[in-house]
TILOSE-20997 format. One line per field, with one value per residue (C-alpha): residue number from 0; residue in three letters; x, y, z. Coordinates in nm, 2 decimals. Example, Ala and Ser with C-alpha at 12.3 -4.5 7.8 and 13.67 -1.06 7.14 Angstrom:
# residues 2
i 0, 1
aa ALA, SER
X 1.23, 1.37
Y -0.45, -0.11
Z 0.78, 0.71
This chain:
# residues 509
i 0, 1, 2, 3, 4, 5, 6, 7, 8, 9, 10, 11, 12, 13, 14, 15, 16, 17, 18, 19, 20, 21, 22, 23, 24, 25, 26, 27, 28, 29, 30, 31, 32, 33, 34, 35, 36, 37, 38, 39, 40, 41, 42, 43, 44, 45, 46, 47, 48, 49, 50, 51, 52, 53, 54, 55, 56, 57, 58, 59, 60, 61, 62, 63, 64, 65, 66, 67, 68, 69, 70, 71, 72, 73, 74, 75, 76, 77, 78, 79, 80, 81, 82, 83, 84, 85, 86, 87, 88, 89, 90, 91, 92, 93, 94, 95, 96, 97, 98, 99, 100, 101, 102, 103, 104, 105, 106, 107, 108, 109, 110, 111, 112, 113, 114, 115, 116, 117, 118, 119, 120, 121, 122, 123, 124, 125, 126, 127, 128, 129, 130, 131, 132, 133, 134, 135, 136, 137, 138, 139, 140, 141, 142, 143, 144, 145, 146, 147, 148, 149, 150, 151, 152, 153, 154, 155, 156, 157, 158, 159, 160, 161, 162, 163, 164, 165, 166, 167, 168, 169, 170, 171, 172, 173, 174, 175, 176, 177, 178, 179, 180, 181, 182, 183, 184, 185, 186, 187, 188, 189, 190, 191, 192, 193, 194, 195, 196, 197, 198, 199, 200, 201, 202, 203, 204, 205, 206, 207, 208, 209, 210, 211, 212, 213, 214, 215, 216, 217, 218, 219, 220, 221, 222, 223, 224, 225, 226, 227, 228, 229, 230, 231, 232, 233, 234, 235, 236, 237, 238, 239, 240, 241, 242, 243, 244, 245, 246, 247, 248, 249, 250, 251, 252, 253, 254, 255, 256, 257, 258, 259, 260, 261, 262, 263, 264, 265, 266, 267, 268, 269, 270, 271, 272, 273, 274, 275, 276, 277, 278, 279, 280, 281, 282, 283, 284, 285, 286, 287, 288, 289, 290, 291, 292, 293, 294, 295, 296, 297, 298, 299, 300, 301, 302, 303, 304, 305, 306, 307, 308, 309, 310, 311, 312, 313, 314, 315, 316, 317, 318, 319, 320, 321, 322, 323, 324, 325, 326, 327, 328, 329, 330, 331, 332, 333, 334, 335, 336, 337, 338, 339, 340, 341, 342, 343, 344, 345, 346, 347, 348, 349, 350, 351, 352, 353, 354, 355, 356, 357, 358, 359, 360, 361, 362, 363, 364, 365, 366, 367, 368, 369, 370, 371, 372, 373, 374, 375, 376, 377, 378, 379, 380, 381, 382, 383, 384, 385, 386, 387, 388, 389, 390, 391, 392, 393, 394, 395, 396, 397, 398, 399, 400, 401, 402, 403, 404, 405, 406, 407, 408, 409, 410, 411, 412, 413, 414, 415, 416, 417, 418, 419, 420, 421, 422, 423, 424, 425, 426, 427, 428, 429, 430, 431, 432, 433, 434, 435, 436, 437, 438, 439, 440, 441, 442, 443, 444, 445, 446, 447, 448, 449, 450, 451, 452, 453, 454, 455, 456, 457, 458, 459, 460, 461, 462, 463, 464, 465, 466, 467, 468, 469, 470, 471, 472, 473, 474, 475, 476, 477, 478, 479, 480, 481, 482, 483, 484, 485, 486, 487, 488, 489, 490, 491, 492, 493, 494, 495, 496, 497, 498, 499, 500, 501, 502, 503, 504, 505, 506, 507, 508
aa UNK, UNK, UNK, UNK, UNK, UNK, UNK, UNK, UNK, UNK, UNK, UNK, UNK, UNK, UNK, UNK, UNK, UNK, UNK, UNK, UNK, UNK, UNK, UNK, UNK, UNK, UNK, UNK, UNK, UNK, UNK, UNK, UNK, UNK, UNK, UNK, UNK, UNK, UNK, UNK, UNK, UNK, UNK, UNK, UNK, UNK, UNK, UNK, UNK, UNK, UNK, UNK, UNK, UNK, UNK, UNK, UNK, UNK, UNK, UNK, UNK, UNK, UNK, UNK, UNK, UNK, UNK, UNK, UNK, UNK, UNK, UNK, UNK, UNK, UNK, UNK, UNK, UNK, UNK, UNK, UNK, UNK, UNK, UNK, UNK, UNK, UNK, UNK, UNK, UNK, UNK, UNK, UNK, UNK, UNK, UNK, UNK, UNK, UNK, UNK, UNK, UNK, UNK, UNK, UNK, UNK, UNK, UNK, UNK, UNK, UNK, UNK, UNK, UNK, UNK, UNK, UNK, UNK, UNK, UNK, UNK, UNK, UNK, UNK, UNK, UNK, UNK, UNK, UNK, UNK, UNK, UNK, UNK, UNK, UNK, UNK, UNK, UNK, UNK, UNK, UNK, UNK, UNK, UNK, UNK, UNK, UNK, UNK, UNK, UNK, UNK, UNK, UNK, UNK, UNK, UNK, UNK, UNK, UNK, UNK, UNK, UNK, UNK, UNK, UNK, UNK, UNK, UNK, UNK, UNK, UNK, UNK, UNK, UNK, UNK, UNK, UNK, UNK, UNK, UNK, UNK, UNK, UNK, UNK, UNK, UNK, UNK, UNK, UNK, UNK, UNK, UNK, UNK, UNK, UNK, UNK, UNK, UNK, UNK, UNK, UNK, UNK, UNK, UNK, UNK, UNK, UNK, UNK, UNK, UNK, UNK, UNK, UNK, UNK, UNK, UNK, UNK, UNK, UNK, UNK, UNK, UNK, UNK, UNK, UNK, UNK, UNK, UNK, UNK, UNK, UNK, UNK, UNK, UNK, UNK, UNK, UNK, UNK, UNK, UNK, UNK, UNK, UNK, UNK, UNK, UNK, UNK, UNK, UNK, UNK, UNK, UNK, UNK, UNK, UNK, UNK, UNK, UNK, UNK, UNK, UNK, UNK, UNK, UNK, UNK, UNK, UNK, UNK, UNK, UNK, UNK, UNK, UNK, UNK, UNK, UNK, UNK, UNK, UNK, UNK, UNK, UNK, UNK, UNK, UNK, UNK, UNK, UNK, UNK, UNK, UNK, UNK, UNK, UNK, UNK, UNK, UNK, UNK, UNK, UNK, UNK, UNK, UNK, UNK, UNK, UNK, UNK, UNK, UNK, UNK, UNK, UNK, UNK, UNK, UNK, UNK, UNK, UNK, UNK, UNK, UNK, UNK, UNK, UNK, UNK, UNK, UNK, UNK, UNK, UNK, UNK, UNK, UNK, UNK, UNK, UNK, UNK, UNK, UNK, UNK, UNK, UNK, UNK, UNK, UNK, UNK, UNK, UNK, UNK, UNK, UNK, UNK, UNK, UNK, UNK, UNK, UNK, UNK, UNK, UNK, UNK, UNK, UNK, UNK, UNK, UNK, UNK, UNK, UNK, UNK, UNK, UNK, UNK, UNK, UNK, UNK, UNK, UNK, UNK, UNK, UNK, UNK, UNK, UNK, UNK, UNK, UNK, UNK, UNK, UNK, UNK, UNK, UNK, UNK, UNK, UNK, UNK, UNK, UNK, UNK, UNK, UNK, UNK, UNK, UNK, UNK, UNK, UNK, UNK, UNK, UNK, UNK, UNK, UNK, UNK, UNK, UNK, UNK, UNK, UNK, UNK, UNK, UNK, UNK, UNK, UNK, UNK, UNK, UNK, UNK, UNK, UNK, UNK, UNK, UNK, UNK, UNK, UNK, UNK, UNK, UNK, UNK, UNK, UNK, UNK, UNK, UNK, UNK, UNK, UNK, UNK, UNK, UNK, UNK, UNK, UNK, UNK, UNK, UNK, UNK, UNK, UNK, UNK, UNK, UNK, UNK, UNK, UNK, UNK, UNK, UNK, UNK, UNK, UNK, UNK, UNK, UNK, UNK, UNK, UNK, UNK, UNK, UNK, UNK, UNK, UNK, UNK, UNK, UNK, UNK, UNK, UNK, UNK, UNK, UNK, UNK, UNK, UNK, UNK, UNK, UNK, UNK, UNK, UNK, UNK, UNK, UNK, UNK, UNK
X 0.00, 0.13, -0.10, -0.37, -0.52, -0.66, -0.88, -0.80, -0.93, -0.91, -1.12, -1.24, -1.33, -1.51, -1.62, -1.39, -1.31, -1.22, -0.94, -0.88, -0.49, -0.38, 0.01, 0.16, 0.51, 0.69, 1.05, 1.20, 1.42, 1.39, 1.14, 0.84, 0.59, 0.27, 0.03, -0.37, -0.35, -0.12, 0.01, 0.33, 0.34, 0.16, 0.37, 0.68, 0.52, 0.75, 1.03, 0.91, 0.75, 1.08, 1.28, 1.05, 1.01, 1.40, 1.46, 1.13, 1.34, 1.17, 1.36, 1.23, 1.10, 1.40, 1.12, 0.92, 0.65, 0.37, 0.05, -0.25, -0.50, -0.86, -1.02, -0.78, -0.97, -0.97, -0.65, -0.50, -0.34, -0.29, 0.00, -0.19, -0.20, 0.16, 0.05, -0.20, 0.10, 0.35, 0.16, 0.01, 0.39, 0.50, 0.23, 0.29, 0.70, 0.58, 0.69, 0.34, 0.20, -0.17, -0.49, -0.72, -1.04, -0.91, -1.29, -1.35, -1.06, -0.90, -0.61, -0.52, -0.11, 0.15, 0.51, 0.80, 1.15, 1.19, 0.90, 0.67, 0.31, 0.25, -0.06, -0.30, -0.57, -0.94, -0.98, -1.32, -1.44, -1.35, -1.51, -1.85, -1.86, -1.74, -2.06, -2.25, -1.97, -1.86, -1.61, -1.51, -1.15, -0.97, -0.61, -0.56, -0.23, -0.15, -0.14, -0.53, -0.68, -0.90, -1.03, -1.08, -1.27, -1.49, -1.79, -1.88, -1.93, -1.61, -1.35, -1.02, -0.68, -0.38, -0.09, 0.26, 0.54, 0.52, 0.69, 0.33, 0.16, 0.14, -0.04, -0.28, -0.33, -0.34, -0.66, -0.38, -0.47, -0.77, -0.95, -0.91, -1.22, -1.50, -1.33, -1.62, -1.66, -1.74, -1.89, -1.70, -1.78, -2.04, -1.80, -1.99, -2.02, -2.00, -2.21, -2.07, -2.17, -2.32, -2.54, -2.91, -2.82, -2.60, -2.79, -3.14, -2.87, -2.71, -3.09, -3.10, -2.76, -2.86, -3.24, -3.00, -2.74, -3.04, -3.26, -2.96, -3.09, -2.84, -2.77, -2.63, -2.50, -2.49, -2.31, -2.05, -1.67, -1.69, -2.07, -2.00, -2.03, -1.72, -1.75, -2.10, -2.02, -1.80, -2.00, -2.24, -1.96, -1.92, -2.27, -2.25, -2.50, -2.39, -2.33, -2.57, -2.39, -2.44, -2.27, -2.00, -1.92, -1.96, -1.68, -1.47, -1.52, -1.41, -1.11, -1.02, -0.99, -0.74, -0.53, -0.37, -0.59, -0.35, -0.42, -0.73, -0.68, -0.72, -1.07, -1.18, -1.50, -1.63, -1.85, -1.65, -1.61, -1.43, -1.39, -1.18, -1.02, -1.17, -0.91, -0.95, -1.08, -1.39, -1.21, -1.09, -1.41, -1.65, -1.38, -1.22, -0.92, -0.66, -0.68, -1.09, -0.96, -1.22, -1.31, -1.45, -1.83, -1.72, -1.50, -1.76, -2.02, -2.27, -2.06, -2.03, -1.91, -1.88, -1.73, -1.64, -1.62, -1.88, -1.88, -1.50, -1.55, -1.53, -1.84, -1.77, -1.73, -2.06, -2.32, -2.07, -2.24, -2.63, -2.66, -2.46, -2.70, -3.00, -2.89, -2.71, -2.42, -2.19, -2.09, -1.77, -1.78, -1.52, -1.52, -1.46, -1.64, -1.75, -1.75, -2.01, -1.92, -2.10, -2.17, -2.49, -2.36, -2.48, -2.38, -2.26, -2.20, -2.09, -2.06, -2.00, -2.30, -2.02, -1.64, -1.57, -1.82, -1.97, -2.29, -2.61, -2.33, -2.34, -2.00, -1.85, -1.99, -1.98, -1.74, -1.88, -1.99, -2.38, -2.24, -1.94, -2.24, -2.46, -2.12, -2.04, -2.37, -2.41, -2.26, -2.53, -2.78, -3.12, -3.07, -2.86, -3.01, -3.30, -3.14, -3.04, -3.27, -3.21, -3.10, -2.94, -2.86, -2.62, -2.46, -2.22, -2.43, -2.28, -2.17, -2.53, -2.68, -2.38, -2.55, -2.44, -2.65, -2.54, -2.60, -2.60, -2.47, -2.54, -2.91, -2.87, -2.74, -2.94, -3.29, -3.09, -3.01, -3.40, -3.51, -3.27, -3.41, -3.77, -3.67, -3.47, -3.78, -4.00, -3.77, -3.77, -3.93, -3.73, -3.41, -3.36, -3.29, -3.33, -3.62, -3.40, -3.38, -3.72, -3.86, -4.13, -4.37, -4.38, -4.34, -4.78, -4.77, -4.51, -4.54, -4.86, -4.98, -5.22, -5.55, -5.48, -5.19, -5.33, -5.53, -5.17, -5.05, -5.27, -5.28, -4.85, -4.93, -5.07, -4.83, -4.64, -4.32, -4.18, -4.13, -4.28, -3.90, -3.87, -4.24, -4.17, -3.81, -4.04, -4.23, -3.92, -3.79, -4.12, -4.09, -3.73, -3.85, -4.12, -3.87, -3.68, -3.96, -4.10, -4.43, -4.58, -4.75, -4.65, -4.82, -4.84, -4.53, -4.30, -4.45, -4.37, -4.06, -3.91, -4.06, -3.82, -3.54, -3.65, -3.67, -3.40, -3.33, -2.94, -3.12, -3.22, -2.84, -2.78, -3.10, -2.98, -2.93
Y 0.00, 0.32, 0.55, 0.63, 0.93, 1.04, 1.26, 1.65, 1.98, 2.35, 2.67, 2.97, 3.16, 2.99, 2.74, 2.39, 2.24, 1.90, 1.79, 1.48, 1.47, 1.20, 1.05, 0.91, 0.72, 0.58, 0.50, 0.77, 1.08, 1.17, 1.48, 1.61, 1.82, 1.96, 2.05, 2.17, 2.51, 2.53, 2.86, 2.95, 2.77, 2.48, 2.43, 2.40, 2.11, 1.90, 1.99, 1.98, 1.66, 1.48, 1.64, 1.51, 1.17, 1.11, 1.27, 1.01, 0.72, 0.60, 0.65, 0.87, 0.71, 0.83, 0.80, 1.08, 1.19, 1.39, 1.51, 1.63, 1.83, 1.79, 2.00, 2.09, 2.46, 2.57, 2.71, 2.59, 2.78, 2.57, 2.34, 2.06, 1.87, 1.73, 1.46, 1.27, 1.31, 1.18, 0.88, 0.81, 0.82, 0.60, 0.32, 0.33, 0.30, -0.02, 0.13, 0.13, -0.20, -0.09, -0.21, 0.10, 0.26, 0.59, 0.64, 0.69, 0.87, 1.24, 1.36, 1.67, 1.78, 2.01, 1.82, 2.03, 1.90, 1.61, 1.44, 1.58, 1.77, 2.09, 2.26, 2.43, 2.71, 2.68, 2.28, 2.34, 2.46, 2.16, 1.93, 2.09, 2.07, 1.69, 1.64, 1.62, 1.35, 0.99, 1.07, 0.80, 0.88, 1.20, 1.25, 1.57, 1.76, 1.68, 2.01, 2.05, 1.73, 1.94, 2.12, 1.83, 1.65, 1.89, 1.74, 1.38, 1.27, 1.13, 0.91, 1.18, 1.07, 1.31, 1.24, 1.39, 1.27, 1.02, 0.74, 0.73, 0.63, 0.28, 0.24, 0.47, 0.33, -0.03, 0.06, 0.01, 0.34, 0.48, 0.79, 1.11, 1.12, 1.45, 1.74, 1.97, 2.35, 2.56, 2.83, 3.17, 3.19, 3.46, 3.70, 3.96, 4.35, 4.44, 4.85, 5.19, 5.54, 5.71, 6.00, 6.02, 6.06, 5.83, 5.57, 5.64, 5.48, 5.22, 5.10, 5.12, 4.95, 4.69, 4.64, 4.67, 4.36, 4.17, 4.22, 4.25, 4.64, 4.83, 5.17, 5.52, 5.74, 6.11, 6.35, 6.60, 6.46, 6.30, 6.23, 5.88, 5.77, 5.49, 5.39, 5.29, 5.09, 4.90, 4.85, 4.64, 4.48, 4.36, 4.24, 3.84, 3.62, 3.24, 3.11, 2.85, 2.52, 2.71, 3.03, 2.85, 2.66, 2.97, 3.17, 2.86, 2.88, 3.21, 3.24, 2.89, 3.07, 3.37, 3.18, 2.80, 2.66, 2.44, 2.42, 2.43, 2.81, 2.85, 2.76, 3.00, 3.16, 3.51, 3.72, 3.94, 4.31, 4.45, 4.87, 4.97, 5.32, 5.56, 5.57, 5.19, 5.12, 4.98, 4.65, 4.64, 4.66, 4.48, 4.26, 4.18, 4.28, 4.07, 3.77, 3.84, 3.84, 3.87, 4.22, 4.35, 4.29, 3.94, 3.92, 4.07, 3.78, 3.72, 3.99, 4.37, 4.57, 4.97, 5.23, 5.53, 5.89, 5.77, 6.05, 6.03, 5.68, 5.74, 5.79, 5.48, 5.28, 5.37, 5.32, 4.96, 4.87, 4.92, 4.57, 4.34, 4.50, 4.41, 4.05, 3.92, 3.85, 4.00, 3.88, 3.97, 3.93, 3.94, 3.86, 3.44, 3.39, 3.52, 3.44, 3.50, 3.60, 3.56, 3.95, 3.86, 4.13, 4.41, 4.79, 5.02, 5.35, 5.68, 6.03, 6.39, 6.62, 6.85, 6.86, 7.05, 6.84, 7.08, 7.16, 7.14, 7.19, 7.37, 7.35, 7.48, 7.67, 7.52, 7.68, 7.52, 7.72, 7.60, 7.46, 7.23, 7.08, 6.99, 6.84, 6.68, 6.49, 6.45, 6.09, 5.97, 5.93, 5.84, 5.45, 5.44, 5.59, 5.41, 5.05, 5.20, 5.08, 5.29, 5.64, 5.82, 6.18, 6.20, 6.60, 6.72, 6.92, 7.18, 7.08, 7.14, 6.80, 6.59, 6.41, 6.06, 5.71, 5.42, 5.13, 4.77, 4.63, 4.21, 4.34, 4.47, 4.10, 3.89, 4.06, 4.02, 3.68, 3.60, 3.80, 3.57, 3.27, 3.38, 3.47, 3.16, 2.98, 3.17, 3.10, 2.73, 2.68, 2.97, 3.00, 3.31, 3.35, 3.71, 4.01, 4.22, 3.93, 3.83, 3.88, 4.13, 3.83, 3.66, 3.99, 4.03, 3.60, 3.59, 3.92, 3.97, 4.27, 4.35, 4.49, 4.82, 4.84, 4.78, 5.11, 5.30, 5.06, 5.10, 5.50, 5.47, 5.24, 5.58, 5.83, 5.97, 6.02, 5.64, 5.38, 5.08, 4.92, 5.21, 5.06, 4.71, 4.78, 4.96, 4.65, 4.49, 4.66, 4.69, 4.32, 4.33, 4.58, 4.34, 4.07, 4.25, 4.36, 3.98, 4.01, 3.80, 4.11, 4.38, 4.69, 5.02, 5.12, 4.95, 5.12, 5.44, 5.35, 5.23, 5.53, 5.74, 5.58, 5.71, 6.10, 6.16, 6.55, 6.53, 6.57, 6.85, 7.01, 6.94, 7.26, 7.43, 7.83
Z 0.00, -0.09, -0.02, 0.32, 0.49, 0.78, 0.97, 1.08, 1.09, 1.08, 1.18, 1.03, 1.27, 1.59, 1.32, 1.22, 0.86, 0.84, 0.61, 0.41, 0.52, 0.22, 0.19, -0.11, -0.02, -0.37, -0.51, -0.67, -0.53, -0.18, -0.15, 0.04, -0.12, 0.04, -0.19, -0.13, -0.07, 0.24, 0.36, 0.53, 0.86, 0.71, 0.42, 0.66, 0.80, 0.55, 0.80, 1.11, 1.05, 0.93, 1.24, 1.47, 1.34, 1.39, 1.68, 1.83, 1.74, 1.39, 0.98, 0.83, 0.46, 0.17, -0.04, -0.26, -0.02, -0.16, 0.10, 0.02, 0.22, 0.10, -0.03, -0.25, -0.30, 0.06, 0.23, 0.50, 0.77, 1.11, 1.16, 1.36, 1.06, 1.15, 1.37, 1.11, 0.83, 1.04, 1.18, 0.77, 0.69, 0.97, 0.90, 0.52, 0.60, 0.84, 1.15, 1.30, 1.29, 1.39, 1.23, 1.26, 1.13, 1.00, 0.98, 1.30, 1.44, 1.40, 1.46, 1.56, 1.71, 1.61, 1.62, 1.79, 1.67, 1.95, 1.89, 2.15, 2.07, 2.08, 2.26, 2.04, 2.02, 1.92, 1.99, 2.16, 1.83, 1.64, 1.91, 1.91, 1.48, 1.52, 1.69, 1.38, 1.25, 1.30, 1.48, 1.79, 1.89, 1.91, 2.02, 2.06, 2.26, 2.60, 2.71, 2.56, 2.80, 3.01, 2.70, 2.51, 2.78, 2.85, 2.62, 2.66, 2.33, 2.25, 2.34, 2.39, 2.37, 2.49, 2.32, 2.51, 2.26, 1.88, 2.05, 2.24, 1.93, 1.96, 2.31, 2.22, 1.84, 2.01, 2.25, 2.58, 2.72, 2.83, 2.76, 2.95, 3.18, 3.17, 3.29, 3.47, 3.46, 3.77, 3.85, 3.99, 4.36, 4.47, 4.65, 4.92, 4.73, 5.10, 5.12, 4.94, 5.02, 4.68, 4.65, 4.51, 4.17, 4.15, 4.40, 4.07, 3.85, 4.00, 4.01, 3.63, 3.63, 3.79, 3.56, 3.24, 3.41, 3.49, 3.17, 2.94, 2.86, 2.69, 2.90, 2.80, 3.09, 3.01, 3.31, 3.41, 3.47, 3.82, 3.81, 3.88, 3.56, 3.48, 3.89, 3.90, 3.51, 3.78, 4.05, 3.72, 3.63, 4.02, 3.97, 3.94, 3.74, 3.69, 3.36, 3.22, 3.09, 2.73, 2.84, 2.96, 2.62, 2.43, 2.67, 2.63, 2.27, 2.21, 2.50, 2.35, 2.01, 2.12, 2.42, 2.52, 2.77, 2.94, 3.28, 3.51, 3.59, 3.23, 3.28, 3.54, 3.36, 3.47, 3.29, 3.05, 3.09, 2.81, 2.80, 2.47, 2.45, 2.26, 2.01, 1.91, 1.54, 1.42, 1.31, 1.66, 1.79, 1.55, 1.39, 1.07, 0.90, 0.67, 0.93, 1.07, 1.33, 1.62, 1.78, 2.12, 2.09, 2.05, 2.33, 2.49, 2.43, 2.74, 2.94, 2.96, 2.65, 2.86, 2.62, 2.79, 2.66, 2.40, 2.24, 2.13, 1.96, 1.58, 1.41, 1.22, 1.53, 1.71, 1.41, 1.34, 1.70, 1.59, 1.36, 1.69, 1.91, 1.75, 1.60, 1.87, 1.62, 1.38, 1.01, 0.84, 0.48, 0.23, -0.14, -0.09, 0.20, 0.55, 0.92, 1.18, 1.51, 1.85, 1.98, 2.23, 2.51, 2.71, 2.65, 2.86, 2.77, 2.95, 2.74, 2.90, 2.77, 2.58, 2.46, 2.83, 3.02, 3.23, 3.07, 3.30, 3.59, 3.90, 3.99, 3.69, 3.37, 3.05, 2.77, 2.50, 2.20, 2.08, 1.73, 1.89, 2.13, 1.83, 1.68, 1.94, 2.01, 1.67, 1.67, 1.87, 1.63, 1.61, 1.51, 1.74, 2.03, 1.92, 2.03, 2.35, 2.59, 2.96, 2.94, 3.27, 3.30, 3.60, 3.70, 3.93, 4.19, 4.46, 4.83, 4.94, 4.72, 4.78, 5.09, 5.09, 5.19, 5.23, 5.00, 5.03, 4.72, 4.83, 4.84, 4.53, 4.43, 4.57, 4.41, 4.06, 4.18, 4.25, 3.92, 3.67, 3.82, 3.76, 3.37, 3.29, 3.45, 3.21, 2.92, 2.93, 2.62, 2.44, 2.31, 2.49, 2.90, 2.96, 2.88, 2.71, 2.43, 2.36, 2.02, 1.94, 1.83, 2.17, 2.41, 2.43, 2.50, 2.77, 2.88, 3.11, 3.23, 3.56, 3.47, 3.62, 3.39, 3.03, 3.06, 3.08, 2.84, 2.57, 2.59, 2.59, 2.27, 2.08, 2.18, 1.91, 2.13, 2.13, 1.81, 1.78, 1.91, 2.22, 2.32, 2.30, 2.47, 2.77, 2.84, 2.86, 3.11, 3.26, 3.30, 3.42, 3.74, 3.82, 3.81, 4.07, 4.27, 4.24, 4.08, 3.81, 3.60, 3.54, 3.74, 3.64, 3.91, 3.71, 3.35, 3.52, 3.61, 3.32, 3.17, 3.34, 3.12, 2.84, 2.89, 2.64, 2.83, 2.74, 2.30, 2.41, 2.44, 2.04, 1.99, 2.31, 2.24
């Protein structure tokens, strides 16, 4: 037999490829060609394979060698295929005497020069798009066990060094067992002294965390504004078994996760400068490469000084915040990115900050306000769900109370339960996510309440999305307050989140 493949695969993106590795050993002149579209580090896979082979112990073949990654038309940029061409070349060289079902198994290793297997990024991936293949036996890196176990489907085999391959080939070892993921400990918030304003919207803060309601913060410099986007972040909801994959999934795709403190998930909080590009945020570039709404993904995207973001960058955010996701297309093909997160915002009211002040006058000439504010526009303000207008006030307003921030978490704690019970039949877990066709069935109102309702329902002020985003949050306050309908208390109050007064500044005289 001179020819036999095996089973690998590569990723685009958060999503795997499998490859048809193929090797052709024949007399002739000593060479090794890789052919099927491989790039760079893949391509040199001729040398680290032969290296690595010798220094494991086995000949390497002085045969012509010719590999071929199927399909031929896709290119192939990863260097774990090494470990499927060096075990094809030492079974068709006779050096492996193993009877296997190249079927059923896939291989996936980079080779460092002695033999031994590199650790690799984005294996997770690969695992969850084998599910829907025939797959039964997977070595993967050593270094990658806990990742690899983490699903139960298969049968995974860490492989440490070549010279291992024929125990594991043989069936003589066993596979690594599940590896299980654990949830963050709930730490005590302890209490924190804030002032009125501020204490009004760290009770928004904490609707938007638990609903998943997007929030814009307009206010002075030293309202409170980035402090109380930190007290949120502080704000702990566990991760379902599904949130946890999907955060595996995309760390797995830009780090090694080789040991159990790799595995450590907490909600993301990501908070970009101002300066940062819109391929940098949203994603893309020569390698689409993955930005910050998707390393954001069931966690806290908070942009601060909102209103220094490039235009380009703010209006990229209105499609991920609507769909939950984020495509990149180019002229061959495209990738889809996760981007299901929550924004924060936080914008001073003018290029000095001190408009609506009474600690400092504002400087600010009527036409750089209106410039200023004009990169908030109405689509996009339109998605924003919870709008908070928070000002510096003099010495006379600055009383401060004491607040107790584990109250604060355990209500949220109470309120996520009651929506992921709520959810069960949906593919969606929090209010802020439910679609416009089911809000009226899942949503119930008190009898008291639809009269308010219905006359908000003809107003002229709010879009058909700002109404449906008002019974959301509606439904997110009564969540909190533990009621099964909404009442008209919590209509008025998330009617407070909508006075847009800060618009107001772009006519100001």
């Amino acid at each position: 037999m001179n020819m036999s493949y095996a089973f690998s695969a590569g990723l685009e993106g958060l999503s795997a490829k499998f490859v048809r590795v193929e090797v052709n050993l024949k007399r002739g002149i000593p060479k090794f060609q890789i052919v099927g579209l491989a790039q760079g580090s893949t391509r040199e896979a001729s040398e680290r394979v032969k290296i690595a082979i010798e220094n494991a112990g086995f000949e390497f073949p002085m045969q012509s060698i010719l590999v071929n990654l199927a399909p031929a038309d896709a290119k192939k940029t990863e260097t774990w295929y090494d470990l499927p061409i060096a075990i094809l070349i030492l079974i068709l060289s006779n050096q492996l005497q193993v009877e296997i079902d190249f079927e059923k198994y896939l291989f996936l290793g980079e080779l460092g020069l002695d033999g031994s297997i590199k650790p690799m990024k984005g294996l997770i991936n690969i695992l969850v798009k084998a599910k829907n293949e025939e797959f039964d036996k997977i070595l993967v890196p050593f270094s990658n066990r806990f990742e690899a176990s983490l699903l139960e489907d298969y049968n995974i085999f860490p492989i440490k060094h070549l010279s291992e391959l024929v125990e594991i080939l043989s069936d003589k070892k066993k596979p690594e067992p599940k590896f299980i993921l654990e949830n963050s400990n709930i730490e005590n918030l302890g209490k924190i002294n804030l002032f009125n304003d501020q204490i009004s919207s760290l009770r928004a803060l904490s609707i938007a965390v638990t609903g998943r309601h997007h929030t814009l913060m307009i206010g002075n410099p030293g309202a409170g504004k980035t402090m109380l986007a930190k007290l949120a972040k502080n704000f702990h909801i566990p991760l379902t078994e599904e949130e946890k994959v999907s955060l595996i999934r995309i760390k797995s795709s830009q780090n090694y996760l080789i040991t159990e403190d790799s595995f450590k998930l907490e909600r993301p909080f990501r908070s970009p400068h101002h300066t940062a590009s819109d391929v940098s945020i949203v994603g893309g570039g020569r390698d689409l490469r993955i930005g910050e709404i998707s390393l954001s993904h069931n966690g806290i995207l908070f942009l601060d000084e909102l209103a220094e973001f490039k235009t380009a960058v703010i209006q990229s955010l209105r499609e991920p915040m609507e769909e939950k996701k984020i495509t990149i297309s180019r002229v061959n093909y495209h990738l889809t990115y996760p981007a299901d997160f929550l924004l924060l915002c936080a914008s001073n009211p003018c290029p000095c900050g001190y408009f609506g002040s009474e600690i400092q006058a504002c400087i600010c000439p009527e036409v750089r306000i209106q410039k200023y504010l004009a990169k908030l526009s109405g689509p996009f303000l339109d998605r924003i769900d919870i709008q908070l207008e928070l000002n510096s006030f003099n010495e006379e307003k600055r009383k401060q109370i004491e607040v107790d921030l584990d109250k604060i978490q355990s209500e949220i704690l109470i309120a996520v339960e009651m929506q992921r019970e709520r959810f069960k039949k949906f593919n969606f877990k929090y209010n802020g996510l439910v679609e416009g066709k089911y809000i009226d069935e899942i949503f119930l109102i008190s009898e008291k309440a639809k009269s308010i309702w219905n006359k908000l329902q003809f107003e002229n002020e709010f879009s058909i999305r700002k109404l449906l985003k008002i019974k959301k949050i509606s439904r997110t306050i009564a969540d909190l307050n533990q009621s099964d309908f909404i009442e008209e208390k919590h209509i008025f109050e998330a009617l407070e989140y909508q006075k847009r007064k800060f618009q107001s500044l772009r006519l100001v005289a």
